[in-house]
PyMOL Python script that loads the backbone (N, CA, C, O; Angstrom):
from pymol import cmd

cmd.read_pdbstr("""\
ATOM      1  N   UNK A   1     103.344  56.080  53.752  1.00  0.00           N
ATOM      2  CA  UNK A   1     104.195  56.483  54.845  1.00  0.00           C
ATOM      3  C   UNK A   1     104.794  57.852  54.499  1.00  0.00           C
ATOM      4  O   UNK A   1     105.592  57.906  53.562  1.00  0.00           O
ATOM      5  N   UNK A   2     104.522  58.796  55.076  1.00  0.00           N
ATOM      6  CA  UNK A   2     104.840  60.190  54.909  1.00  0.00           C
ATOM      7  C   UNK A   2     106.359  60.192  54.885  1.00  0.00           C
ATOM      8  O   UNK A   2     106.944  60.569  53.870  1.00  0.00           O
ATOM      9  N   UNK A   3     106.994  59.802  55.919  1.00  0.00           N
ATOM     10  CA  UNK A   3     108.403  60.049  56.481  1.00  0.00           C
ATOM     11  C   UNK A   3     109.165  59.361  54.738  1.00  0.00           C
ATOM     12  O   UNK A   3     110.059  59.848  54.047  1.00  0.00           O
ATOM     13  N   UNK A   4     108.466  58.296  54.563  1.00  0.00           N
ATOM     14  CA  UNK A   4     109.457  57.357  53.291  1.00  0.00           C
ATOM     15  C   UNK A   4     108.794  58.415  51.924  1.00  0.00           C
ATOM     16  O   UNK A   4     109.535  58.683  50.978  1.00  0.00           O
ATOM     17  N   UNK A   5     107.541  58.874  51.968  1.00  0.00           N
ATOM     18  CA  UNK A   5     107.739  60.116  50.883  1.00  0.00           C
ATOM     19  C   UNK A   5     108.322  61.221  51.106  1.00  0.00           C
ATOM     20  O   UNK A   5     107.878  62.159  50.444  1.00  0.00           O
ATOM     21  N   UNK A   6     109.057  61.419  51.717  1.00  0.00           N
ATOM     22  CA  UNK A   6     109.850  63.143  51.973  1.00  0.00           C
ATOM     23  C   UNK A   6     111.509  62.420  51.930  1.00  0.00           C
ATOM     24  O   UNK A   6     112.422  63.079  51.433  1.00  0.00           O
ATOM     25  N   UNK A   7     111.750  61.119  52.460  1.00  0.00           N
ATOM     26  CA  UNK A   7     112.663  61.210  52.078  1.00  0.00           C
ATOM     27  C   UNK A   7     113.089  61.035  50.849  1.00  0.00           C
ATOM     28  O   UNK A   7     113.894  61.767  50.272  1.00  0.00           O
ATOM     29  N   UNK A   8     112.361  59.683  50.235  1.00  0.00           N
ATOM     30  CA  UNK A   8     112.435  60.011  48.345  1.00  0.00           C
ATOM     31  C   UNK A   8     112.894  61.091  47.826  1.00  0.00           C
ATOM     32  O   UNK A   8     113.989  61.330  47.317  1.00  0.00           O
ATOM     33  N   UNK A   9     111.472  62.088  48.081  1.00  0.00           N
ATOM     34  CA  UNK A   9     111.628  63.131  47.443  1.00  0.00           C
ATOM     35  C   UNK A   9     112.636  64.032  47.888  1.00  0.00           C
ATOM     36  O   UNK A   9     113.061  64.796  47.021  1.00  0.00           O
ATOM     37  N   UNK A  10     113.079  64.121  48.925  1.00  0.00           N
ATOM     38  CA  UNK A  10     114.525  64.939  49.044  1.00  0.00           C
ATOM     39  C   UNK A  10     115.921  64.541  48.504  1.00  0.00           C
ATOM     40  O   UNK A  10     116.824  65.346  48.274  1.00  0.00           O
ATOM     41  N   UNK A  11     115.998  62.988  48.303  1.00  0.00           N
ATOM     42  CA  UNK A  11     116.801  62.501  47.491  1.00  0.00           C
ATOM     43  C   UNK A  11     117.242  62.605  45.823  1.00  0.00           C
ATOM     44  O   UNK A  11     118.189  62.241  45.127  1.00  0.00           O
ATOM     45  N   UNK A  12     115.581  63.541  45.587  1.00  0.00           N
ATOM     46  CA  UNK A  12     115.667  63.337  43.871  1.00  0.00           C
ATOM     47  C   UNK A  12     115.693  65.093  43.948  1.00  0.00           C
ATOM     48  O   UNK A  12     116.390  65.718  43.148  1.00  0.00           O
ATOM     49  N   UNK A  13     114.980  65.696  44.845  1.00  0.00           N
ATOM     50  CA  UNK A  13     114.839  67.455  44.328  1.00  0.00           C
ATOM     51  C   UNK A  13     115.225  67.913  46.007  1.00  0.00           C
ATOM     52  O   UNK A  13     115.018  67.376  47.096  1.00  0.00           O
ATOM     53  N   UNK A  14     115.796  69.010  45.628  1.00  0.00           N
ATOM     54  CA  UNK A  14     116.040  70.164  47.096  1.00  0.00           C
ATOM     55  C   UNK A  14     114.651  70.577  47.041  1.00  0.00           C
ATOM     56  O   UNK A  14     113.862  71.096  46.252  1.00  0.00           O
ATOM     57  N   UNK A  15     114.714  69.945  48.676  1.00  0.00           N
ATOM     58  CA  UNK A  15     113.432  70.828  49.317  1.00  0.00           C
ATOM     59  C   UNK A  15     113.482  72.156  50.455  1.00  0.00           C
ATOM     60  O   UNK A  15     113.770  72.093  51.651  1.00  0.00           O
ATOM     61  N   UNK A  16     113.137  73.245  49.720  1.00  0.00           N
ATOM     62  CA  UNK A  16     113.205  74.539  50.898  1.00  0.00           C
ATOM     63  C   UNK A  16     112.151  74.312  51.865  1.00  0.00           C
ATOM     64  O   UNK A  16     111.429  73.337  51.658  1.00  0.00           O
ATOM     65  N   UNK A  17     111.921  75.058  52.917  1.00  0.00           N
ATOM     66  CA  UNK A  17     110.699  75.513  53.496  1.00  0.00           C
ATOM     67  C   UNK A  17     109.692  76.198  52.980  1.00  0.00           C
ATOM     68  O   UNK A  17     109.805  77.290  52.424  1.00  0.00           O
ATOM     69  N   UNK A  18     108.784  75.650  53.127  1.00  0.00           N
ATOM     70  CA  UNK A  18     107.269  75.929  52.490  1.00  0.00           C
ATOM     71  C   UNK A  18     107.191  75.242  51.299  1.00  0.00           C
ATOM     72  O   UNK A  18     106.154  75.381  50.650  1.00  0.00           O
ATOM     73  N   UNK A  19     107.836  74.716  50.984  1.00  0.00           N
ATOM     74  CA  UNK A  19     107.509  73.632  49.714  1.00  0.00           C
ATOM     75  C   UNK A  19     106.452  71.865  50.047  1.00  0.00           C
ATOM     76  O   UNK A  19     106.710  71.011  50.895  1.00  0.00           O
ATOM     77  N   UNK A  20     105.465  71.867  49.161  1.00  0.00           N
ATOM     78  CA  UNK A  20     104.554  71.353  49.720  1.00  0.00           C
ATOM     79  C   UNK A  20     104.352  69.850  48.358  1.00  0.00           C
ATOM     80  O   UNK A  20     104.475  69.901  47.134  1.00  0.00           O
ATOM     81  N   UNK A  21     104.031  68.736  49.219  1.00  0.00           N
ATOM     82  CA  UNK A  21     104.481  67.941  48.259  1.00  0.00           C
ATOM     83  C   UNK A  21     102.997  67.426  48.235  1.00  0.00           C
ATOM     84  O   UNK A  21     102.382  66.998  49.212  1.00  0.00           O
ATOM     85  N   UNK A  22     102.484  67.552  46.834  1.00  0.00           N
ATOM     86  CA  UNK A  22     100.750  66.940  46.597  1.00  0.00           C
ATOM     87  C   UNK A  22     101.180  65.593  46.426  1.00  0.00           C
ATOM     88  O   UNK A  22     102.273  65.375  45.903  1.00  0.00           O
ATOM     89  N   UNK A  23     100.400  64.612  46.829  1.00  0.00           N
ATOM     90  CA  UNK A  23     100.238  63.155  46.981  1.00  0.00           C
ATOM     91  C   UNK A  23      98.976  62.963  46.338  1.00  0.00           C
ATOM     92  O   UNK A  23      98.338  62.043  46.850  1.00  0.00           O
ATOM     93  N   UNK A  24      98.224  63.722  45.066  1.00  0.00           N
ATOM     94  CA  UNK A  24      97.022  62.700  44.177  1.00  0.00           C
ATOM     95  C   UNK A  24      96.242  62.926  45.050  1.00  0.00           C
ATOM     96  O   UNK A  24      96.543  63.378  46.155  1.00  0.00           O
ATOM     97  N   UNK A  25      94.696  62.530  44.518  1.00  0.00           N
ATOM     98  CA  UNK A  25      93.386  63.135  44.730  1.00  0.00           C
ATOM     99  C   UNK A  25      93.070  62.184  45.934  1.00  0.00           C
ATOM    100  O   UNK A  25      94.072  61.569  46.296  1.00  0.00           O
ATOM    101  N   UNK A  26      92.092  61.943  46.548  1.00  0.00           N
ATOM    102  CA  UNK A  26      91.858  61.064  47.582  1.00  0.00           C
ATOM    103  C   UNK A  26      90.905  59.823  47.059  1.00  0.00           C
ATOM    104  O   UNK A  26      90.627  59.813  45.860  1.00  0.00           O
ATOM    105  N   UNK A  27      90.432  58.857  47.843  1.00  0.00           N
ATOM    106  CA  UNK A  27      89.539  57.346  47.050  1.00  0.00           C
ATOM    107  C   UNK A  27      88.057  58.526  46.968  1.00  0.00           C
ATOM    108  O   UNK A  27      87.751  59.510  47.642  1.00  0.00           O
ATOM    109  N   UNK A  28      87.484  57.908  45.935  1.00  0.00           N
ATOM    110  CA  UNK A  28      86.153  58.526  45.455  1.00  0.00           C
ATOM    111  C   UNK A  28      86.086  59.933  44.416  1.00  0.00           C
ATOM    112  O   UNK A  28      85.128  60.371  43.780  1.00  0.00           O
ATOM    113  N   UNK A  29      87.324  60.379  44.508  1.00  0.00           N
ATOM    114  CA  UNK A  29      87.328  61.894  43.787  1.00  0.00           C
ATOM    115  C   UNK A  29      88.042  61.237  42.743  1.00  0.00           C
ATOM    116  O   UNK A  29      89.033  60.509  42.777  1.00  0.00           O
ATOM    117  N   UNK A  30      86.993  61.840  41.369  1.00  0.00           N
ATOM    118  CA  UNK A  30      87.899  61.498  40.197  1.00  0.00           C
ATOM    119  C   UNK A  30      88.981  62.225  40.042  1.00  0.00           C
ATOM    120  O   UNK A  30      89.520  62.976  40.855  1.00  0.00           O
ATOM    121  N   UNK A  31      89.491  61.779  38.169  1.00  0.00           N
ATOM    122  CA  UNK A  31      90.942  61.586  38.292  1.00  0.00           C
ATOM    123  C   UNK A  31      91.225  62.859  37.626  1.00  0.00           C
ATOM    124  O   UNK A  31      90.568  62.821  36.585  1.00  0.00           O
ATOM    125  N   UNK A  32      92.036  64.267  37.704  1.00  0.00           N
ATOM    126  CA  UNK A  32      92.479  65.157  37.812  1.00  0.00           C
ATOM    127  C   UNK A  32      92.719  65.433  36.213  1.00  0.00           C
ATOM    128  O   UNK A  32      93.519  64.642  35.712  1.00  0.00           O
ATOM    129  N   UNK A  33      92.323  66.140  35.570  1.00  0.00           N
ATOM    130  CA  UNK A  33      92.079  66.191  34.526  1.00  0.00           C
ATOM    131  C   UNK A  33      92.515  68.426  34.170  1.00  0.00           C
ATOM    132  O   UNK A  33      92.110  69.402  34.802  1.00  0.00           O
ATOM    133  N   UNK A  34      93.423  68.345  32.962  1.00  0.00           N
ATOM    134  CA  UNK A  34      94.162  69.505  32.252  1.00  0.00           C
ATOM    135  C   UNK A  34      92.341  70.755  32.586  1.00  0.00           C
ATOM    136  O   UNK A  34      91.127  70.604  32.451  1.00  0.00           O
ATOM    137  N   UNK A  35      93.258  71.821  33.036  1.00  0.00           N
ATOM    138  CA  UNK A  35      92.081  72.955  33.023  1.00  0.00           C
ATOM    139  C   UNK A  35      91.295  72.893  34.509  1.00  0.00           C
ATOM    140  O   UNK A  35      90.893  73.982  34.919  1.00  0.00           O
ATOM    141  N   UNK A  36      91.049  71.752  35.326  1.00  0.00           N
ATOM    142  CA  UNK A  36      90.783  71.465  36.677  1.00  0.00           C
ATOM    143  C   UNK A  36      91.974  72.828  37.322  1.00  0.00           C
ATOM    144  O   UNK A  36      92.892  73.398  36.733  1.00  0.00           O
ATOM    145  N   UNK A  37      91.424  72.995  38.831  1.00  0.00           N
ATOM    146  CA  UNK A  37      92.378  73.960  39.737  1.00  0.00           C
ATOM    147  C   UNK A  37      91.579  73.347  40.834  1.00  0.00           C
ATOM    148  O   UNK A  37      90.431  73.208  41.255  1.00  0.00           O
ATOM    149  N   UNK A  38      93.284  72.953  41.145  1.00  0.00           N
ATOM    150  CA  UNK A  38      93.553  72.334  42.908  1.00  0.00           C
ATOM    151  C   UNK A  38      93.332  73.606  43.855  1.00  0.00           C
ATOM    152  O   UNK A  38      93.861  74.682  43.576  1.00  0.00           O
ATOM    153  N   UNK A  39      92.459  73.422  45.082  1.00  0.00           N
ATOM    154  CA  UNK A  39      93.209  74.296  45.763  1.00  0.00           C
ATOM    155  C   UNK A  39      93.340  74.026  47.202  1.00  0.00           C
ATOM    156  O   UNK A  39      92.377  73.649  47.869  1.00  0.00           O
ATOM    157  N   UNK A  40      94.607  74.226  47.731  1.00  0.00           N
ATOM    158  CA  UNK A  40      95.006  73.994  49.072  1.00  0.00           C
ATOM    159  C   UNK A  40      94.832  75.050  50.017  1.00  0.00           C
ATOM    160  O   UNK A  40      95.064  76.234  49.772  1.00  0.00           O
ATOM    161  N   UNK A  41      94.355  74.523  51.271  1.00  0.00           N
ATOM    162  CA  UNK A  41      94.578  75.389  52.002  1.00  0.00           C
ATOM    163  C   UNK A  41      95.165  75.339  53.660  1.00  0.00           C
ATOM    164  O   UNK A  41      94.656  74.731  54.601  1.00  0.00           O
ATOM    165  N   UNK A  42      96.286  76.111  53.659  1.00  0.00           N
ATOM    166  CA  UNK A  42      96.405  75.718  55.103  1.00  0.00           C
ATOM    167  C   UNK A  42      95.910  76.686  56.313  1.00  0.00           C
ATOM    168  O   UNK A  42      95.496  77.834  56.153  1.00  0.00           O
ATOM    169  N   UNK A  43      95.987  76.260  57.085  1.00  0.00           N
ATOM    170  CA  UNK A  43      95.684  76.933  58.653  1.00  0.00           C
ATOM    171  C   UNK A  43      96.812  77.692  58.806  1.00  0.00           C
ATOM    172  O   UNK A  43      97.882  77.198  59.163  1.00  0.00           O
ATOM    173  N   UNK A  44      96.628  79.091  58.515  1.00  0.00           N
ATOM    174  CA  UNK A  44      97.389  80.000  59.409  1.00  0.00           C
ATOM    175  C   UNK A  44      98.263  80.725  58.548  1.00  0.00           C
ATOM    176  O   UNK A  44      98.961  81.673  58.911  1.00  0.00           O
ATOM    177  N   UNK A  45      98.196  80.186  57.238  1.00  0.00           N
ATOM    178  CA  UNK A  45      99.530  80.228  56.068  1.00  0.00           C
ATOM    179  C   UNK A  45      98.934  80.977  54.841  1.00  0.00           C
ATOM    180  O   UNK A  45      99.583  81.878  54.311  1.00  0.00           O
ATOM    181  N   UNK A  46      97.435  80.535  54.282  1.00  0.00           N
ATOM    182  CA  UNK A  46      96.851  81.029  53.255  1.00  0.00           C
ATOM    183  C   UNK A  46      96.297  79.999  52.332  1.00  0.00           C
ATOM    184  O   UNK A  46      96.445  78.784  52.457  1.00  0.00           O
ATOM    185  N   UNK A  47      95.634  80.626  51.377  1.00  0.00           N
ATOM    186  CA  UNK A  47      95.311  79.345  49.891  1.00  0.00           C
ATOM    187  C   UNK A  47      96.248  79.597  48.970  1.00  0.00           C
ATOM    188  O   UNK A  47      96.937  80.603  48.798  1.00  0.00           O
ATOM    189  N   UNK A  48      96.204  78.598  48.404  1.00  0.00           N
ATOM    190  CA  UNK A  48      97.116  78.499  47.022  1.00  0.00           C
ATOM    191  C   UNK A  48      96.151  77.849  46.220  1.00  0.00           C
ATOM    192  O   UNK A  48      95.248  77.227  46.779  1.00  0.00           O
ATOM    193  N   UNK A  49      96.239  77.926  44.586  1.00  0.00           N
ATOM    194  CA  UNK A  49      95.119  77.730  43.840  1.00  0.00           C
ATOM    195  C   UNK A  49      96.952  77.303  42.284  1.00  0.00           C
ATOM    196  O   UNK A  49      97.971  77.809  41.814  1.00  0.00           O
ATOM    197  N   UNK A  50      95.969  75.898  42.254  1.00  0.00           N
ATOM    198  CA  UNK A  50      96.903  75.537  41.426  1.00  0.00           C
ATOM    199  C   UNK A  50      96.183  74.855  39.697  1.00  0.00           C
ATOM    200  O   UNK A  50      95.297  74.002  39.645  1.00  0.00           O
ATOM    201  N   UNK A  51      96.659  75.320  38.810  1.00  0.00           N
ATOM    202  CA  UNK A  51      95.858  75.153  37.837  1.00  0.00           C
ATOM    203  C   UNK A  51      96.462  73.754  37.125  1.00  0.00           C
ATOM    204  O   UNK A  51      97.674  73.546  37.177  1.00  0.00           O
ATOM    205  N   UNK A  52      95.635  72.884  36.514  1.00  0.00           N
ATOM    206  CA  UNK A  52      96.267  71.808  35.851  1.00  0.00           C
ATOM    207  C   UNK A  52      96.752  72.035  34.988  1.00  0.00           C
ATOM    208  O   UNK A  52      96.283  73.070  34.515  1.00  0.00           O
ATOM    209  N   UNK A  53      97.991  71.386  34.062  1.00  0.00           N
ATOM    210  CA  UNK A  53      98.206  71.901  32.192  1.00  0.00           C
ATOM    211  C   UNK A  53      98.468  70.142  32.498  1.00  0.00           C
ATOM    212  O   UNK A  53      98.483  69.410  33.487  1.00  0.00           O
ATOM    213  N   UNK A  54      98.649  70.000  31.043  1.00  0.00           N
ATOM    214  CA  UNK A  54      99.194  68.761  30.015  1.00  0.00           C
ATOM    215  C   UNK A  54     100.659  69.077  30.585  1.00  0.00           C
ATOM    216  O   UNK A  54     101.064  70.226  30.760  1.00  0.00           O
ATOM    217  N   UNK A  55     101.541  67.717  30.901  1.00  0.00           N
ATOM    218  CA  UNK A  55     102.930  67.678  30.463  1.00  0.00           C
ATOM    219  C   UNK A  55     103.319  67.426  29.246  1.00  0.00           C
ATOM    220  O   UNK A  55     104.519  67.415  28.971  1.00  0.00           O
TER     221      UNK A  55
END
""", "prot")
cmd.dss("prot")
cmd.show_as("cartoon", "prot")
cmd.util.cbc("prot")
cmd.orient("prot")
């Protein structure tokens, strides 16, 4: 439920505009692994290219 993840997450961190909240890979795509790069893209806004590290 989108609406019950944004509010969570606004409860634990300030969210500005344009801040974009990743929700994990989708069923069938393996599992996200250090040195991998995400990349998003939206309609109208641009790509963003996000690199994995170790926490």
């Amino acid at each position: 439920n989108v609406e019950k993840l944004i509010e969570y997450t606004s409860e634990r961190y300030t969210l500005y505009p344009g801040d974009i909240i990743m929700t994990g890979t989708p069923d069938g795509v393996g599992p996200v692994e250090p040195g991998d790069v995400m990349t998003c893209e939206l309609e109208g806004i641009g790509i963003m290219d996000v690199k994995v590290q170790a926490a």
